[in-house]
C-alpha positions in Angstrom: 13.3 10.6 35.5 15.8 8.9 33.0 16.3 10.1 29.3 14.5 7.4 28.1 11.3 8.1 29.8 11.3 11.5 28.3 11.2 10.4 24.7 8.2 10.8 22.9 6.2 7.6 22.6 5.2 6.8 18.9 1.0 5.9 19.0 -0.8 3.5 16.9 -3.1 5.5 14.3 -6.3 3.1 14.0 -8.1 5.7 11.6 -5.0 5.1 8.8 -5.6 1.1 9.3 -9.4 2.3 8.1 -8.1 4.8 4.8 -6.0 1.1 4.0 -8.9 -0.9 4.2 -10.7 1.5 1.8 -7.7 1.3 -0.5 -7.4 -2.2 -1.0 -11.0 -2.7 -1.2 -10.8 -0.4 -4.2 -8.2 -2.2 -5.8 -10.1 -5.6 -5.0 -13.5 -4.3 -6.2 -11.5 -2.6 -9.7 -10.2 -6.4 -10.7 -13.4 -7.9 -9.8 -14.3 -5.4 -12.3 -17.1 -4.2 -10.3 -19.2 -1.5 -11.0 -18.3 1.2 -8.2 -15.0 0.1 -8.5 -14.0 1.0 -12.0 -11.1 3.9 -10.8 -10.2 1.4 -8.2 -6.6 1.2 -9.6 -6.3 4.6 -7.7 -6.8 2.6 -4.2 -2.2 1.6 -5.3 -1.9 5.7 -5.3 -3.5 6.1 -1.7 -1.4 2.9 -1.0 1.6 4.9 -2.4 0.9 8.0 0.2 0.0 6.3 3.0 3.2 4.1 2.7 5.5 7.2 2.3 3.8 9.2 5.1 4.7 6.2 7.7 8.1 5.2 6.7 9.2 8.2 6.7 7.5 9.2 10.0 9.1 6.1 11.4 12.8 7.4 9.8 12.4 10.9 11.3 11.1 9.6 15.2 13.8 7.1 15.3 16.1 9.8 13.9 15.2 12.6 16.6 15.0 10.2 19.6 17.9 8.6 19.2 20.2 10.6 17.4 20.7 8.2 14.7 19.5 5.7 12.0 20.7 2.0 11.7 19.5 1.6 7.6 20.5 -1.7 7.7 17.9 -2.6 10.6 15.3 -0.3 8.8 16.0 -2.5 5.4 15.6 -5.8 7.7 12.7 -4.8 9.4 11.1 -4.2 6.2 11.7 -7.1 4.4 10.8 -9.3 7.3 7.3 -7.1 6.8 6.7 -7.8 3.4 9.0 -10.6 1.8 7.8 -13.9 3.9 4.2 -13.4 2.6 5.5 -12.6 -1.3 7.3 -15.8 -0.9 4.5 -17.8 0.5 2.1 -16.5 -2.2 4.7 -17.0 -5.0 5.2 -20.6 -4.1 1.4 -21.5 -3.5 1.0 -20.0 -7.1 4.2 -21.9 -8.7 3.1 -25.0 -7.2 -0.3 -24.7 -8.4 0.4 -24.0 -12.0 3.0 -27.0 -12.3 0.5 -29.1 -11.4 -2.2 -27.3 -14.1 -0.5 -25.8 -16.6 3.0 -26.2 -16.5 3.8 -24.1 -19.9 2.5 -20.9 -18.4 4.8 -20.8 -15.3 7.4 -21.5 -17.6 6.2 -17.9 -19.4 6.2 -16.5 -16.3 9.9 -17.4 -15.0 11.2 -13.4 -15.6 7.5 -12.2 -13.7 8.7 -14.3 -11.1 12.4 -13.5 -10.7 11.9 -9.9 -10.7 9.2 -10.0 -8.5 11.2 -11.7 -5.8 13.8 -8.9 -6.6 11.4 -6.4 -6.7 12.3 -5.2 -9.5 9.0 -6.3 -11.3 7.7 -2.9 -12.5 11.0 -2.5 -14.7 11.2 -5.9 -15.9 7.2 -5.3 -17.1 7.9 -2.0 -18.5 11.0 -3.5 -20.7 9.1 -6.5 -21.9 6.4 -3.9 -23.2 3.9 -5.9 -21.1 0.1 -4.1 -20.4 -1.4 -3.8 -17.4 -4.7 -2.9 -19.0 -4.7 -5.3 -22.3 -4.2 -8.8 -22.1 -3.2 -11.1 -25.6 -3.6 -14.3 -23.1 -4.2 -15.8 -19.6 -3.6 -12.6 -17.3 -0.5 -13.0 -14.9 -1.2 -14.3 -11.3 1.3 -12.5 -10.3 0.9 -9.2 -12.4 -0.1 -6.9 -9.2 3.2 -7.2 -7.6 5.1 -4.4 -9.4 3.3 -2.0 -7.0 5.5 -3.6 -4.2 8.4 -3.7 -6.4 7.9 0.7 -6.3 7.2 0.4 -2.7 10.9 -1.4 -2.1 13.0 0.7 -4.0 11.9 3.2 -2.3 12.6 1.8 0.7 16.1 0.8 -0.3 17.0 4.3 -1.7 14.9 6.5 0.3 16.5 6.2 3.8 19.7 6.9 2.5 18.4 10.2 0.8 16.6 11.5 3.4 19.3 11.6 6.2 21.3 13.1 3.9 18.4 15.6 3.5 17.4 16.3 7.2 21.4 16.9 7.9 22.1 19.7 5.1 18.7 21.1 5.2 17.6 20.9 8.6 14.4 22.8 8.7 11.1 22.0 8.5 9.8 24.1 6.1 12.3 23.8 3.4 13.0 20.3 3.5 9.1 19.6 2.7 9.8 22.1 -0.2 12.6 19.8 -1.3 10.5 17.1 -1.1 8.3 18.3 -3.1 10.0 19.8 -6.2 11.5 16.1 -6.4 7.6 14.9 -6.5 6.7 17.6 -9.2 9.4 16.5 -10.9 7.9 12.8 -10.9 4.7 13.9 -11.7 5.5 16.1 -15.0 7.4 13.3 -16.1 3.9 11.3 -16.1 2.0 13.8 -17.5 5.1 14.7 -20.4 5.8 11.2 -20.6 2.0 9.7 -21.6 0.9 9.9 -24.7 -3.1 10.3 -25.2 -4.5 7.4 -27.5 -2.0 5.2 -26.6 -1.7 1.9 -23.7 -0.5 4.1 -20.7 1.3 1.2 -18.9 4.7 3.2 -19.0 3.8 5.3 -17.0 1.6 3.2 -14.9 4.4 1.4 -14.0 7.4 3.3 -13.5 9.1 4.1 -10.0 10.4 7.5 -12.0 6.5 8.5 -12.8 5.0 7.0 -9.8 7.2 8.5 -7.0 5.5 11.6 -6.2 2.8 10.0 -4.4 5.4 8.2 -1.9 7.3 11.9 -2.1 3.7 13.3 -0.9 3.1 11.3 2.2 7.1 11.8 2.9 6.6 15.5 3.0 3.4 15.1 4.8 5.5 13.5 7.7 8.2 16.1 7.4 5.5 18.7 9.1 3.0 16.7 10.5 5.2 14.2 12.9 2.4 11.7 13.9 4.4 11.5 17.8 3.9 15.8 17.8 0.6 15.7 17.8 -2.0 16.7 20.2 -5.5 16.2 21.1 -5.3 19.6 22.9 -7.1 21.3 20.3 -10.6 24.3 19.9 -13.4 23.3 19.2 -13.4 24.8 16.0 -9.8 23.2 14.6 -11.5 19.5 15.4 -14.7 20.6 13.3 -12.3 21.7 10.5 -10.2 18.6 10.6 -13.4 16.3 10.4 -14.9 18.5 7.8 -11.7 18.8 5.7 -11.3 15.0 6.2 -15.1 14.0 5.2 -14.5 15.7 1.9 -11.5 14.5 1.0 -12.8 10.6 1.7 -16.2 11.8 -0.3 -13.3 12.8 -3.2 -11.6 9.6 -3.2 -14.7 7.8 -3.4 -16.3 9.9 -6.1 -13.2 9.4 -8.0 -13.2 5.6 -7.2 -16.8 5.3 -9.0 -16.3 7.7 -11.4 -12.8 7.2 -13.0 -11.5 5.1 -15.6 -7.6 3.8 -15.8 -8.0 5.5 -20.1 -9.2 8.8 -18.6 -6.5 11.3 -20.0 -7.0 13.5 -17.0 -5.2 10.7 -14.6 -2.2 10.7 -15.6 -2.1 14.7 -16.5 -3.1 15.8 -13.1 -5.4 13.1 -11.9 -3.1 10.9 -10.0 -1.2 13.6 -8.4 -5.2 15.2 -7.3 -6.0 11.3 -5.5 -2.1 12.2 -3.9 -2.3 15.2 -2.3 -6.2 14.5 -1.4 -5.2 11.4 0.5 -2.2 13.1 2.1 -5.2 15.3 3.5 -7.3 12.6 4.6 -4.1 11.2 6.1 -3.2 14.6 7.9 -6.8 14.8 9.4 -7.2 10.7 9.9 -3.4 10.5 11.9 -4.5 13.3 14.6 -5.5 12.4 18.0 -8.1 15.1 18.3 -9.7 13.7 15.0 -13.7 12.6 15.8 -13.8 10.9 11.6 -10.4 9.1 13.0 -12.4 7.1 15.8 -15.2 6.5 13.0 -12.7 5.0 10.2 -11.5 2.9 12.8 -14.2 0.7 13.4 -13.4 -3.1 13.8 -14.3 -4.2 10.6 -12.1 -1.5 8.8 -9.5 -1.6 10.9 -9.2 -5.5 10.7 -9.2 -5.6 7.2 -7.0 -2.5 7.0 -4.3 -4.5 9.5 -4.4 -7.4 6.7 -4.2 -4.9 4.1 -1.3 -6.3 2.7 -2.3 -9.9 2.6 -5.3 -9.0 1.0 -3.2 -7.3 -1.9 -0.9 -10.4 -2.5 -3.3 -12.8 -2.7 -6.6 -11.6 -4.0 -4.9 -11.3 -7.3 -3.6 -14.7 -8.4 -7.3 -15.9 -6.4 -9.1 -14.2 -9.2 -7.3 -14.8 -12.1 -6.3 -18.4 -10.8 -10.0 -18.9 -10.6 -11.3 -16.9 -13.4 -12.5 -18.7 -16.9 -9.5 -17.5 -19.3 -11.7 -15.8 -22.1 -14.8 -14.4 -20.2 -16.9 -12.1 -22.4 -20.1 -11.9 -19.8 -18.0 -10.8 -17.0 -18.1 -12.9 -13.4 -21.4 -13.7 -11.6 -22.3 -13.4 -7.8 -21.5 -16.7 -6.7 -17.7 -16.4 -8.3 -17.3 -13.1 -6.7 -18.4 -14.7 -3.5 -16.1 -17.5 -3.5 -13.2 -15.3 -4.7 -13.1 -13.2 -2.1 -13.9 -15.6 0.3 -11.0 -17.5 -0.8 -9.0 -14.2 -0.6 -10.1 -13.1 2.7 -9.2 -16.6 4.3 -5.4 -16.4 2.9 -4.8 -13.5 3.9 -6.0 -14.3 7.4 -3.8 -17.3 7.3 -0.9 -14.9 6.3 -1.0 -12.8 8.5 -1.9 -15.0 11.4 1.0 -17.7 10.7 3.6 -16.0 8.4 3.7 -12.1 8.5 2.9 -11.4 12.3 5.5 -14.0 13.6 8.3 -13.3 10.9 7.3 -9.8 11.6 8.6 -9.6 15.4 10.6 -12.3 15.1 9.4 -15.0 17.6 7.8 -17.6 15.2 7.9 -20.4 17.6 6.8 -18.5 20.4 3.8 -17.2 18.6 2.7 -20.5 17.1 2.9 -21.8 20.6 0.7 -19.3 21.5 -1.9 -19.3 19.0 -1.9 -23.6 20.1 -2.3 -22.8 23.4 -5.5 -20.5 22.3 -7.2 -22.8 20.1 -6.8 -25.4 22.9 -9.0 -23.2 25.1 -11.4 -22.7 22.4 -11.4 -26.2 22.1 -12.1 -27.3 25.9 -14.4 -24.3 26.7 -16.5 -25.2 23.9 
């Protein structure tokens, strides 16, 4: 047997395409302002921890089975994920706004810029512009500054962690490291906010926000998705399931429950949803995991696989499609056709943009998905 049929084979974790599906849903349902939903701004923290759990389970296996780590294919691969579909979404919105009201995506010319140099969240927090109060027509573009957090981290975050695992090669410390650097991040949230006053500082920040990426990193340091096993009592799966039920039960309570002018968030509240979800994440990402199979039922783990689709474009949907001054909030039938509208672009997306820039073989998928639909077409 060769030495590349013992490496360990990385697995596909269906249960963490359900905990995405719950996150964005949250997010969805918080700016349809719907009534569960009204801490659904937390659904960008479990976002945060799921994204920092995988990337940087995806730096260590590459790292230990093959003894090194191209950074410049990592940064590729991850803006062949996520820019296509920014771009896509950025020019639909563009176009559409020249043609209705050219004036605002004039206004919006720095939102844009910085978004497509994700460097949004700065560019927001310099112009002094709320997430949570709007003087005029909301930004259709407002929500990207999450991905702009998500980038940078990508960019710098490789780089820190070889580094890291090279001069501090154990386990056990390195997730210590990992997470002074996140307490660090999170007292400068809780030191940094002022009660009383518009908290989008530190809503926004990559400095305040990065301990819930720094969470799911550490998570990965000692629980390696590929280490695994199924082979496990009785009594350790009942613990996992139970420890993972509550910690979904949490999230949810604190999805109804919470508002985004709660002092408590952003003193302890947002680092609680962190280290809660890397929980639910620990239990959801084992193989021996019964709740795993049962998050990742079809309809979760479709909607969790276009996760990111539905994040870029249910926000310029709504707020393209929204009355500007609203005082009675929006009815059934808009929320309907809103997420309708938002569930069949991201579907497009994904389909036609993300999947095939993705892996690289545009033309061979589009043939594909021809060839398909020709089927369709003569079997029906």
């Amino acid at each position: 047997m060769n030495r590349e049929q013992n490496r360990p084979l990385k697995r596909y974790m269906p249960g963490l395409d359900g905990l995405r599906a719950m996150s964005v849903l949250a997010v969805i349902g918080y700016h349809l302002d719907l009534e569960w939903a009204k801490g659904g701004l937390l659904g960008v923290g479990m976002f945060f921890v799921l994204s920092g759990y995988l990337i940087t389970d995806q730096i260590i296996f590459e790292y230990k089975t093959k003894n090194k780590l191209s950074i410049l294919k990592f940064w590729m691969r991850r803006l062949r994920r996520l820019l296509p579909a920014m771009v896509c979404m950025l020019l639909l919105v563009a176009l559409w706004l020249s043609m209705t009201d050219f004036s605002r995506l004039q206004a919006l010319e720095g939102d844009f810029l910085s978004s497509l140099f994700y460097m949004n969240n700065w560019y927001l927090i310099f112009n002094e512009v709320s997430y949570f109060e709007s003087f005029g027509p909301a930004s259709p573009i407002g929500h990207l500054w999450s991905l702009s957090i998500e980038e940078q981290f990508y960019l710098v975050w490789p780089i820190v962690f070889l580094i890291g695992i090279k001069h501090v090669p154990r386990r056990g410390k390195l997730m210590l490291l990992i997470l002074l650097l996140a307490s660090i991040s999170a007292l400068a949230m809780a030191v940094m906010y002022e009660s009383g006053m518009d908290p989008s500082r530190v809503y926004y920040g990559t400095d305040t926000r990065a301990f819930a990426i720094l969470i799911g990193a550490a998570l990965a340091v000692v629980w390696p998705s590929w280490k695994l096993s199924d082979r496990i009592s009785p009594f350790a799966r009942a613990l996992l399931d139970i420890n993972g039920v509550l910690g979904i039960l949490i999230l949810l309570i604190l999805i109804s429950r919470s508002n985004e002018y709660d002092d408590w968030l952003y003193q302890f509240g947002f680092l609680y949803v962190s280290f809660v979800t890397a929980a639910v994440i620990a239990v959801l990402a084992h193989p021996a995991s019964r709740l795993g199979k049962i998050v990742a039922c079809r309809p979760l783990t479709w909607i969790g696989k276009r996760s990111y689709s539905l994040y870029i474009w249910h926000y310029p949907v709504i707020v393209l499609s929204s009355p500007t001054v609203n005082t009675e909030g929006l009815g059934f039938t808009q929320i309907l056709l809103q997420s309708t509208m938002s569930v069949i672009l991201s579907a497009l997306s994904y389909k036609y943009v993300e999947e095939p820039i993705r892996w690289g073989n545009v033309q061979a998928h589009l043939n594909l998905v021809r060839k398909r639909n020709m089927g369709k077409t003569f079997s029906g």
